[in-house]
C-alpha positions, 0 to 999 in steps of 0.5 A: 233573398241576399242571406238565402242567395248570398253568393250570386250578389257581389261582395259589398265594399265593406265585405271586401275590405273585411276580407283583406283586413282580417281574411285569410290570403291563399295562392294555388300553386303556380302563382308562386311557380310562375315567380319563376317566369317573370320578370324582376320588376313583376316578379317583385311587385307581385311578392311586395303585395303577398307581403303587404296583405293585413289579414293572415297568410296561409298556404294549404297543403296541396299548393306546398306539396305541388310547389315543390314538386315541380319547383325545379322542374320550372327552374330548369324549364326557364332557364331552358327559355335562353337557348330556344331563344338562341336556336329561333335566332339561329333559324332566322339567320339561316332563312335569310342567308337562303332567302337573300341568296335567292335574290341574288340569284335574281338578275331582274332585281337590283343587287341593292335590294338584297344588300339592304335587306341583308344589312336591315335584318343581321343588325336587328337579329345581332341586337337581339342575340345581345339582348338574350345573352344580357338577360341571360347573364343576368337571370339568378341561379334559383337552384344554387341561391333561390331569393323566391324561396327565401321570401315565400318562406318568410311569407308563409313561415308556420303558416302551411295547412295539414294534409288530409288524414290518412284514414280520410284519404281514400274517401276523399280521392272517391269524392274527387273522382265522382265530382270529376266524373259529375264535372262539379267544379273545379278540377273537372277539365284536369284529366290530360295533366301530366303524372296523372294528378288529376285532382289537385285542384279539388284537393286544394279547393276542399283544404282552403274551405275547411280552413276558412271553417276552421278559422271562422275568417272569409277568404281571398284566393289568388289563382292563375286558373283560366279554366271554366271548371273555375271561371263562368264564361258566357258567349266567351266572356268571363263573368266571374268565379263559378257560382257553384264553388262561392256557394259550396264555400259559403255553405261549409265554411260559412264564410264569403270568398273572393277569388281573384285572377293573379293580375287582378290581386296585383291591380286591387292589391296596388290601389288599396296600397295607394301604389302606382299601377303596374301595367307591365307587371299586369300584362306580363302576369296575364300573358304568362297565365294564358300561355301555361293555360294553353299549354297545361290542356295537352290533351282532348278526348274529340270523339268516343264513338261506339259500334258495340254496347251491352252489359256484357261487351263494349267496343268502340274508338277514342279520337284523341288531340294531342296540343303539346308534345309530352312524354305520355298520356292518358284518356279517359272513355265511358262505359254506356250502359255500365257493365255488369261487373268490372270488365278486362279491358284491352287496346291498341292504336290504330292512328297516329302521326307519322313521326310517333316513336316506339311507344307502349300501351296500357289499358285498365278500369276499376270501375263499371263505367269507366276506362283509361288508356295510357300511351308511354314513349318507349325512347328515353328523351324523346316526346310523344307528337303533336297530332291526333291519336285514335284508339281502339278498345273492347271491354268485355265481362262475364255476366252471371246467368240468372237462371243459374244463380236461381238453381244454385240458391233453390238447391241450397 
């Protein structure tokens, strides 16, 4: 049962320590942008157990090619980070300076109690704004000396996987497109991601499998992943890496894969080490996880209701939650049943928040059962608001007549 079944069964001790030891070690993207968030002490202790792995050391393609192309953009964010802190600061004070002048105002309550408060809460917002300034003098400038960098690029020297032929390309984006449609793991859940890069995380997924191929070597892949298209989750529990992706691997690769949350690597790596157990970096790694994971999932499709639905036409509504504010985005409808040929699509936005800016929309399709809309904000430097957004679409196509086409073919 165990060789036919072998991915249900969890890897035997001796399977684990083959993987760390002679297996190949891999990361998804943002465990190495999320170096960027942490802090000094996890940020090295993390690295420190990269550098420690016995096996080999290898980054596919994919990963690099994000990692670089969103590495400043997450410099900047962070450093960003200083002066939100600053302007909650800010707030605070001016709350209290209201809320103490309120009490004043209030001749029942003694004047002390105003006083005190006053007194209590500048000391601790002073010492807090020391404390961001100290962390803010102390955080390196990645962009003009980046030590990340330096030690990743130590890390995976000569060790960054190929992209994809360019023959194969087109083939592999319709695969990726039909498994996301399909919702096979993983990268399913990714279609509100910014710039429209919605297959990433299937284009990684497929480099490291032909890798672990290639190599004839298991794997142990670090991802900062929380989604179910890569985790099962059962009654809100996580019960492990989706049984789907350890067969695929174990079918084409031939190889067994372990997939591990980033502070779990981290846990493991430091007890095979015989290191003490960073609680700190461990809970700092899966609070910073959560918070990208709640961010990342900027948009849900709540609602497509339909009020017309032929091979020919399709109209009906889209409810969309935005969670984040972002500068545009797109959703996704279905078209039930598929149209008779590829439909010219049109669409508008009938509700939104209040505070929406000038926008713009685009709608399109290339496919008989399927359809986007993009919203764009029109205002440079401004961003689309929290809320819901709902909007109307029609599809329409002209479908050849039959009796037509039968007269055409009879008089030819």
């Amino acid at each position: 049962m165990k060789k036919q079944f072998e991915w249900y069964f969890n890897p035997t001790k001796e399977e684990i320590d083959d993987a760390w030891k002679n297996g190949v070690l891999t990361v998804d993207t943002n465990v190495l942008l999320d170096l960027y968030r942490y802090h000094e002490g996890t940020r090295d202790s993390l690295i420190q157990s990269l550098q420690k792995f016995e096996g080999e050391k290898w980054l596919s393609y994919q990963a690099a090619t994000e990692f670089f192309r969103n590495r400043t953009k997450v410099i900047v964010s962070s450093e960003k980070a200083f002066k939100q802190a600053q302007d909650e600061i800010d707030n605070l004070n001016g709350k209290l300076e209201s809320a103490v002048a309120r009490l004043k105002g209030n001749r029942i309550i003694p004047s002390e109690v105003s006083e005190k408060l006053d007194s209590a809460v500048k000391s601790s917002t002073s010492e807090a704004q020391s404390q961001i300034n100290k962390a803010k003098e102390s955080y390196p400038e990645f962009l003009q000396d980046d030590p990340i960098l330096k030690q990743l690029s130590e890390i995976f020297n000569d060790a960054v996987g190929e992209d994809f032929k360019e023959e194969s390309r087109e083939e592999i984006a319709a695969q990726a497109e039909e498994r996301r449609k399909n919702k096979v793991p993983p990268g399913y859940l990714d279609e509100g991601k910014d710039e429209d890069r919605p297959y990433g995380d299937y284009y990684l997924w497929r480099q490291i499998i032909e890798h672990a191929k290639a190599k004839e070597r298991p794997v142990v892949l670090v991802t900062s992943e929380r989604k179910e298209d890569w985790w099962e989750k059962i009654s809100g529990k996580t019960t492990g890496p989706r049984p789907e992706l350890l067969k695929e691997a174990k079918q084409i690769s031939g190889q067994r894969i372990l997939i591990y949350q980033t502070e779990r690597f981290l846990e493991h790596a430091l007890q095979r080490f015989q290191q003490p157990v960073n609680e700190t970096a461990i809970e700092e790694i899966r609070a910073i996880s959560t918070w990208r994971s709640e961010l990342e999932v900027a948009v849900r499709l709540q609602e497509q209701s339909v009020t017309e639905s032929t091979s020919d036409k399709n109209v009906g509504a889209l409810r969309v939650e935005l969670k984040r504010p972002v500068r545009n985005f797109t959703v996704s409808g279905h078209l039930n049943p598929n149209m008779g040929d590829v439909p010219h699509l049109t669409a508008h936005l009938i509700s939104a928040p209040d505070s929406l800016p000038k926008h713009r929309i685009n709608a399109g399709t290339g496919t008989k059962y399927d359809f986007n809309i993009h919203i764009i904000c029109g205002e440079p430097g401004i961003h689309l608001p929290v809320g819901s957004y709902v909007f109307e679409y029609e599809a329409t196509c002209k479908v050849p007549d039959s009796n037509v086409e039968a007269s055409s073919a009879l008089e030819t």
